[in-house]
C-alpha positions as CSV (number, residue, x, y, z in Angstrom):
1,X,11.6,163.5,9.4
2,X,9.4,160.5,10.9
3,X,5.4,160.7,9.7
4,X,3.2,161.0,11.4
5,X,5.3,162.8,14.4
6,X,6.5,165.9,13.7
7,X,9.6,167.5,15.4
8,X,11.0,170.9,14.2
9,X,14.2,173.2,15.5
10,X,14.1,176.2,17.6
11,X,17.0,178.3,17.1
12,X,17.6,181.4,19.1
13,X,20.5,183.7,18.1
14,X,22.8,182.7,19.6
15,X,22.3,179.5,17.9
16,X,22.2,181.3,14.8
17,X,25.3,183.2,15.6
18,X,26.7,179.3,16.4
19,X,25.9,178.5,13.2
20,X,27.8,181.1,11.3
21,X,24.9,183.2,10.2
22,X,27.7,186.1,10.1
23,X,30.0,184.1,7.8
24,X,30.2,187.0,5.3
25,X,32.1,185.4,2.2
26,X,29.7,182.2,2.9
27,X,26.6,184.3,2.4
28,X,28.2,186.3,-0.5
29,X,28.2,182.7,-2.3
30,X,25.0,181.9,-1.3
31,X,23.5,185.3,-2.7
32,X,25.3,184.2,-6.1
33,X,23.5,181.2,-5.9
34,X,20.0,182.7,-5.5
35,X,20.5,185.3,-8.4
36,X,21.7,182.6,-10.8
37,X,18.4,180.3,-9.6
38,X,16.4,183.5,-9.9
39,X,17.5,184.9,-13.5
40,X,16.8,181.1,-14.8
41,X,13.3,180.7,-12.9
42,X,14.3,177.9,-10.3
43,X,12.1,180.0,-7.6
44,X,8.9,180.9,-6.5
45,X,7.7,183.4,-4.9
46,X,4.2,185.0,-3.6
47,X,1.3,186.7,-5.5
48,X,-0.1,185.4,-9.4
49,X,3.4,186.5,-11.0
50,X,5.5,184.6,-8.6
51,X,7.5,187.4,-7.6
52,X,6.1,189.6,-4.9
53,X,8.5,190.5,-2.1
54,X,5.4,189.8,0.7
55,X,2.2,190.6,2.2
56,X,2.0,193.9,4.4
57,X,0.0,194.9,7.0
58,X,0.0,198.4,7.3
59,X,-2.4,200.6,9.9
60,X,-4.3,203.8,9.3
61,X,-3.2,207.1,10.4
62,X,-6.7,207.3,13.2
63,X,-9.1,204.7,14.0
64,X,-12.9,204.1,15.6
65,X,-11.3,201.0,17.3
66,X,-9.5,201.8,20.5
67,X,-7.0,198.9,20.4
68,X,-5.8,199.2,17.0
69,X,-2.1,199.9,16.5
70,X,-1.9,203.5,14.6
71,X,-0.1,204.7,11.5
72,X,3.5,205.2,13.1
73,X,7.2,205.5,10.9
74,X,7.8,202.3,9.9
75,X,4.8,200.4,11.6
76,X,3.7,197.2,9.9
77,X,3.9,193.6,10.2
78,X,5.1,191.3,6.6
79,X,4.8,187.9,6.0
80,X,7.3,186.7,2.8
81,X,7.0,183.4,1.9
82,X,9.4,181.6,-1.4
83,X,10.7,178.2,-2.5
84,X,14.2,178.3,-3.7
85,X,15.6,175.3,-6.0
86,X,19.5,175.1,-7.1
87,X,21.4,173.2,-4.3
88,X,19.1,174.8,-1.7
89,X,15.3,173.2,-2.4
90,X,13.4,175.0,0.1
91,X,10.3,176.8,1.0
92,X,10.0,179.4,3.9
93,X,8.4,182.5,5.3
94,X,9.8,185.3,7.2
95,X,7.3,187.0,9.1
96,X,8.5,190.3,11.1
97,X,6.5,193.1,12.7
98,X,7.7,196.5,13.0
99,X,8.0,199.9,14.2
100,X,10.4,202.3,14.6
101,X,9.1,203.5,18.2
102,X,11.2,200.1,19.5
103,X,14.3,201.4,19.7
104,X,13.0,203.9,22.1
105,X,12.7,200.2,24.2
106,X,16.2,198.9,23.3
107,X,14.5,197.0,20.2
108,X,15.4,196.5,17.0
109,X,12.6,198.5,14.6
110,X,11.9,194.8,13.4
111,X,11.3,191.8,14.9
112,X,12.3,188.7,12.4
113,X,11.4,184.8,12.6
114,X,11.9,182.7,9.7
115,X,10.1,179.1,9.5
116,X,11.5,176.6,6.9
117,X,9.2,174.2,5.8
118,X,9.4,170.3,4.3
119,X,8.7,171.5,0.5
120,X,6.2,168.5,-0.4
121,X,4.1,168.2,3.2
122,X,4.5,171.8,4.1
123,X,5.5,170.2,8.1
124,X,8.2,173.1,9.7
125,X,12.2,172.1,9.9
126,X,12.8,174.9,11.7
127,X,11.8,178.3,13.1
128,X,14.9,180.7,13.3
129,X,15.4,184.1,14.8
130,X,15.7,186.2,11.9
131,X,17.5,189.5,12.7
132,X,20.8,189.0,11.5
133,X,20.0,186.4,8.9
134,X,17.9,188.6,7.2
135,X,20.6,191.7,8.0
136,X,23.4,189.1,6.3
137,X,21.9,188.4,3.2
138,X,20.8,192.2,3.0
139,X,24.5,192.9,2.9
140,X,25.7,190.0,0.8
141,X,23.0,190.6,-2.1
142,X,24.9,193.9,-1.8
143,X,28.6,192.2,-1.7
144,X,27.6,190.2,-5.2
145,X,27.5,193.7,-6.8
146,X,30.6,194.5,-5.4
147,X,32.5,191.8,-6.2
148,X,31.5,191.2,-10.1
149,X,31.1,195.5,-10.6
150,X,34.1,197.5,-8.3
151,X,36.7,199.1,-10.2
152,X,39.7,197.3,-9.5
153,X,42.2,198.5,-7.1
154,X,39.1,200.6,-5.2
155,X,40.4,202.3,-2.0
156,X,37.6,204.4,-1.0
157,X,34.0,203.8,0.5
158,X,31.1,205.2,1.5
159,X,28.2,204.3,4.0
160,X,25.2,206.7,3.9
161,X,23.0,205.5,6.9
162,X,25.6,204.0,9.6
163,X,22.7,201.5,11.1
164,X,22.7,197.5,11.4
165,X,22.3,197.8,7.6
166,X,25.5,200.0,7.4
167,X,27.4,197.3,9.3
168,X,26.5,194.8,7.4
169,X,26.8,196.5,3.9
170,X,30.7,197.3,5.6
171,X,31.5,193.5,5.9
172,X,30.2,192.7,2.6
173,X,32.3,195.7,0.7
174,X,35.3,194.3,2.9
175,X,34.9,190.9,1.6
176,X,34.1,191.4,-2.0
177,X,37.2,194.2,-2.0
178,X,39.8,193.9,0.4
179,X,41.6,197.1,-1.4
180,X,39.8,199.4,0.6
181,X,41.1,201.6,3.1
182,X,39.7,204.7,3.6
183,X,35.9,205.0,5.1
184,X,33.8,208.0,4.2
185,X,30.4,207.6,6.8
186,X,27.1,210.0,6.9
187,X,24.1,209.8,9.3
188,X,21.9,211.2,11.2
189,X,22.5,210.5,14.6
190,X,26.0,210.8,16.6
191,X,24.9,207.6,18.5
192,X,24.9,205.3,14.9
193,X,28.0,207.3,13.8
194,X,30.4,206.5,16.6
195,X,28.9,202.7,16.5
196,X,29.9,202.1,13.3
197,X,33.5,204.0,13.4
198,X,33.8,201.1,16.3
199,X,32.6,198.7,14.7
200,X,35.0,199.3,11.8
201,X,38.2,199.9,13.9
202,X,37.9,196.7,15.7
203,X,36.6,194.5,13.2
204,X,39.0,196.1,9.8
205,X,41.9,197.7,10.4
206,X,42.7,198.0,7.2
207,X,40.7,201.7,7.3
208,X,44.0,204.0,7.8
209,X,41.5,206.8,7.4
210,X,37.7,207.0,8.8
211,X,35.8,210.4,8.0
212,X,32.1,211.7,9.7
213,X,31.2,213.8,6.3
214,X,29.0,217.2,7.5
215,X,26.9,216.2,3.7
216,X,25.9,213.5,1.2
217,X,28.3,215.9,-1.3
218,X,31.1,215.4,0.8
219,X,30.1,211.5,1.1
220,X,29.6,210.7,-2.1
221,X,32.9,212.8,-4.2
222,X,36.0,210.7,-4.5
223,X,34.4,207.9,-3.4
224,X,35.1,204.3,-5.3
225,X,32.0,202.5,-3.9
226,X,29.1,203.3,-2.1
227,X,25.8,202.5,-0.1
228,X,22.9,203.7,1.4
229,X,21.0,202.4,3.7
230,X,19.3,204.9,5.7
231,X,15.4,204.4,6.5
232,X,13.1,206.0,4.0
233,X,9.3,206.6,4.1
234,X,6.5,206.7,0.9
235,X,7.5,210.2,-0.1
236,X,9.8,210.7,-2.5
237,X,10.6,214.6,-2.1
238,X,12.0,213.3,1.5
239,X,14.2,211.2,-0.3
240,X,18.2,212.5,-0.5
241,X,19.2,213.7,-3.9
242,X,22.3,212.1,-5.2
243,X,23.7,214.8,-7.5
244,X,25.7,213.0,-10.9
245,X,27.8,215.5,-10.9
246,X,29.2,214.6,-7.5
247,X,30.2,210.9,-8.6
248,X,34.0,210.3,-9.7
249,X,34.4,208.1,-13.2
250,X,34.0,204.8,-12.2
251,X,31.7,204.6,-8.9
252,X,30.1,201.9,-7.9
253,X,26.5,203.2,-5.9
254,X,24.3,200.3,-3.8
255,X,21.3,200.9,-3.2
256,X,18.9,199.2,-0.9
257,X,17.3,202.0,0.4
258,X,15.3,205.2,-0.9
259,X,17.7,207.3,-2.4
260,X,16.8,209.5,-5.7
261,X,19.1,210.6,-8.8
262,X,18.5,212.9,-11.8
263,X,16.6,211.3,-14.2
264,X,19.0,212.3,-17.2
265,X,21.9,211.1,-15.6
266,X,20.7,207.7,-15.1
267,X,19.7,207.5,-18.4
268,X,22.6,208.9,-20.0
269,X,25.6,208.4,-18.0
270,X,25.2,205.2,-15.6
271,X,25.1,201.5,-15.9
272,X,21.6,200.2,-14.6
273,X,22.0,197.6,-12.9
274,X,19.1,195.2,-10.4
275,X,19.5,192.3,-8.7
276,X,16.8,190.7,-9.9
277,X,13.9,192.5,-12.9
278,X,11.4,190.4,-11.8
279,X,10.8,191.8,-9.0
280,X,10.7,195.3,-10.3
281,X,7.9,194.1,-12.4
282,X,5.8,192.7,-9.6
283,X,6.1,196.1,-7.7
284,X,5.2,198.2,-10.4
285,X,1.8,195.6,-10.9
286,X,1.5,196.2,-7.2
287,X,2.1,199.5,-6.9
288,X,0.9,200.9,-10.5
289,X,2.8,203.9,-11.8
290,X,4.4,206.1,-10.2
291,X,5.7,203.2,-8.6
292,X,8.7,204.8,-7.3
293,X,7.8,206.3,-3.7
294,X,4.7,203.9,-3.1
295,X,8.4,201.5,-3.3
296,X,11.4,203.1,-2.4
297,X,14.0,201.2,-4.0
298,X,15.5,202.9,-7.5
299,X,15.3,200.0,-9.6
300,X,11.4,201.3,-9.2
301,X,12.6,204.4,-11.0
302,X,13.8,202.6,-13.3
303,X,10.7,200.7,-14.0
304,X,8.9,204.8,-13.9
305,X,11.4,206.0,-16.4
306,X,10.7,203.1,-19.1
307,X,7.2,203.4,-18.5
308,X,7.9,207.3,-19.6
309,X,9.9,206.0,-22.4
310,X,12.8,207.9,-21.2
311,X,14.6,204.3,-21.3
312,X,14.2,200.8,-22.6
313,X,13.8,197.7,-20.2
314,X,17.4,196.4,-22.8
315,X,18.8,199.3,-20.4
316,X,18.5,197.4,-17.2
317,X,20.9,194.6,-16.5
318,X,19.9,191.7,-14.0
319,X,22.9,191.1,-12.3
320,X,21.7,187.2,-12.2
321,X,21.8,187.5,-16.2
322,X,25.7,189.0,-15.2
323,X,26.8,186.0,-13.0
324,X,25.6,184.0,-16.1
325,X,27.5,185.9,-18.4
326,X,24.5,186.8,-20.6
327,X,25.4,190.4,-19.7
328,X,28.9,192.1,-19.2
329,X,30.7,192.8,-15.6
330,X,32.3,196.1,-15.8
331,X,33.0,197.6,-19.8
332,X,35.2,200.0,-18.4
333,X,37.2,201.9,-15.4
334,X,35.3,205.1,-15.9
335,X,31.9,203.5,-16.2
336,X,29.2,204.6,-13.4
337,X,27.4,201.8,-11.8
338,X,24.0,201.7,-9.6
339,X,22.9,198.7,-8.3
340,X,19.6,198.5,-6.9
341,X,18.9,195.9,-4.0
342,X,15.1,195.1,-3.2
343,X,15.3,192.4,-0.9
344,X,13.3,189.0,-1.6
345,X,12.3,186.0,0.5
346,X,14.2,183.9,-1.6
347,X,17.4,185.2,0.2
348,X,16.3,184.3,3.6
349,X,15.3,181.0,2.5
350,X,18.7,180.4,0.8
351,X,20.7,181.8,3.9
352,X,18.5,180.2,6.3
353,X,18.5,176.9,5.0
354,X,22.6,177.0,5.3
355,X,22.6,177.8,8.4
356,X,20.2,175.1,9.4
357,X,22.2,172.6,7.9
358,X,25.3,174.1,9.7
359,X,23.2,174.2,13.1
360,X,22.2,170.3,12.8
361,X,25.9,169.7,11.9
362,X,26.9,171.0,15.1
363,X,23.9,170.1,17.4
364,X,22.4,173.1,18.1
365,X,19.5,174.3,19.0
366,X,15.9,173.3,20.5
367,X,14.1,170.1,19.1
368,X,9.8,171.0,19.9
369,X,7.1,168.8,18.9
370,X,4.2,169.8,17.1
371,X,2.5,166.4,17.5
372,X,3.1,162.4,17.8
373,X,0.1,162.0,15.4
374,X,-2.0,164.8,13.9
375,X,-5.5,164.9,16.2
376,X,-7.4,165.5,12.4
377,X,-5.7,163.4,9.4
């Protein structure tokens, strides 16, 4: 980059796609990257602690303003911004709005750009659509479980919530553990369903057998490995109940959305397992206690249930402290995992930055100019 002019990169997504933002195994590596940089403090992140997954703008549910947007499902906009260090040495923001009233429009319920910035003058490198980067690394945080946590030889998964999220949770499972073969799917719409039994048949035919389970139950017993991704408000009664006794010896669950589980069972017959504890911490500052439901990830029920003394934080395994190997990969074949997946900045940053790099390689994209020389320096 020339000072004083400043030129950045536009990349649409097709340009993104160009640039192999759906390079599964590629992102699964990356991922493993950003939890090792994580667990040893090679980050930062928003808010006093460092760690806070963004700013939210959320609306109220009436208003004395005519043009202000209304309290709708899933109605907000979110600005995340991180550094990231290790072989990446970035800083970023993603900034999306949403609402789930899009798809009634053909839209996605968010809207994602990511902007990559020089890390010492703040000038942009890029601005990025930010759709399926951000739905990549969602899946490939998820694939790190999987590959360091499956039982070996797993045939069986699950997807609870057949959306983008689904998809991409499918690709990362299929690339961390190319045992499986049999799909287990629930949702809640026929439309999502049928998508993703396409998706799978063209994409892995290695699924001999794909089943549409009428319940979670029927999801979740005999199943080897498992996620769930379905959308989730700030209520935790709405939340589904996975029952312990349902889950076979040796089940791996991922979670990146709002499920719920019996308290006793967590604490007495599962591995607890997050992808990164600092970020638990920051929620439950944000979000004092109950956190879980004002946050609908588990890991914040994990955070709840020390806080009750139910367990102790030594209970909780960072899986970046597992890629280290300060703490154990699987201790046994019967052993019951869950794996909670927040989501962090950090992530987009990482993958983004990759991708840019790849994009530059290969000549892609739009070159804009912010300015030849700055009007006030």
């Amino acid at each position: 980059m020339t000072y004083p002019k400043i030129d950045f990169l536009y990349l649409s997504e097709q340009d993104m796609i160009e640039a192999g933002v759906r390079d599964m195994d590629a992102c699964i590596d990356a991922m493993e990257e950003v939890l090792k940089c994580l667990a040893v403090g090679d980050f930062m992140m928003g808010g006093e602690n460092h760690m806070s997954h963004g700013t939210m703008v959320t609306f109220p549910k009436t208003s004395q303003f005519p043009n202000m947007p209304i309290a709708a499902e899933a109605r907000r906009f979110m600005a995340m911004p991180a550094y990231i260090g290790g072989s990446f040495d970035m800083a970023g923001v993603k900034w999306y709005g949403s609402n789930m009233e899009n798809k009634k429009l053909g839209l996605p319920r968010s809207i994602l750009m990511i902007m990559l910035n020089d890390k010492t003058t703040g000038a942009p490198k890029v601005l990025m659509s930010g759709n399926l980067e951000s739905a990549y690394r969602t899946g490939a945080v998820q694939g790190v479980g999987v590959r360091h946590l499956i039982r070996k030889g797993a045939k069986v998964c699950g997807i609870f919530g057949p959306g983008v999220m689904g998809k991409t949770a499918l690709d990362a499972f299929v690339s961390a553990c190319p045992s499986l073969d049999t799909l287990k799917i629930k949702g809640r719409s026929r439309k999502s369903i049928d998508s993703l039994i396409e998706y799978a048949k063209k994409n892995y035919p290695q699924f001999k057998k794909i089943t549409v389970c009428k319940d979670l139950e029927e999801m979740v017993r005999g199943t080897d490995v498992m996620t769930f991704t379905a959308s989730t408000g700030q209520d935790v009664n709405s939340y589904e109940m996975v029952k312990g006794e349902w889950v076979k010896p040796g089940a791996l669950l991922v979670a990146p959305s709002g499920i719920n589980m019996e308290t006793d069972f967590l604490a007495k017959k599962a591995r607890l397992v997050v992808d990164s504890m600092g970020l638990y911490h920051a929620w439950a500052e944000e979000y004092p206690y109950p956190t879980f439901g004002s946050i609908d990830i588990i890991g914040s029920k994990f955070t709840d249930m020390v806080h009750d003394g139910i367990i102790t934080e030594n209970q909780i395994d960072d899986m970046g402290d597992i890629l280290l190997g300060k703490a154990q990969k699987r201790k046994s074949d019967d052993e019951i995992i869950v794996y909670s997946v927040g989501g962090m900045p950090v992530e987009d940053v990482a993958w983004g930055k990759i991708c840019y790099d790849k994009a530059v390689e290969k000549g892609l994209g739009i070159s804009l100019n912010l300015w030849n020389k700055p009007c006030l320096a």
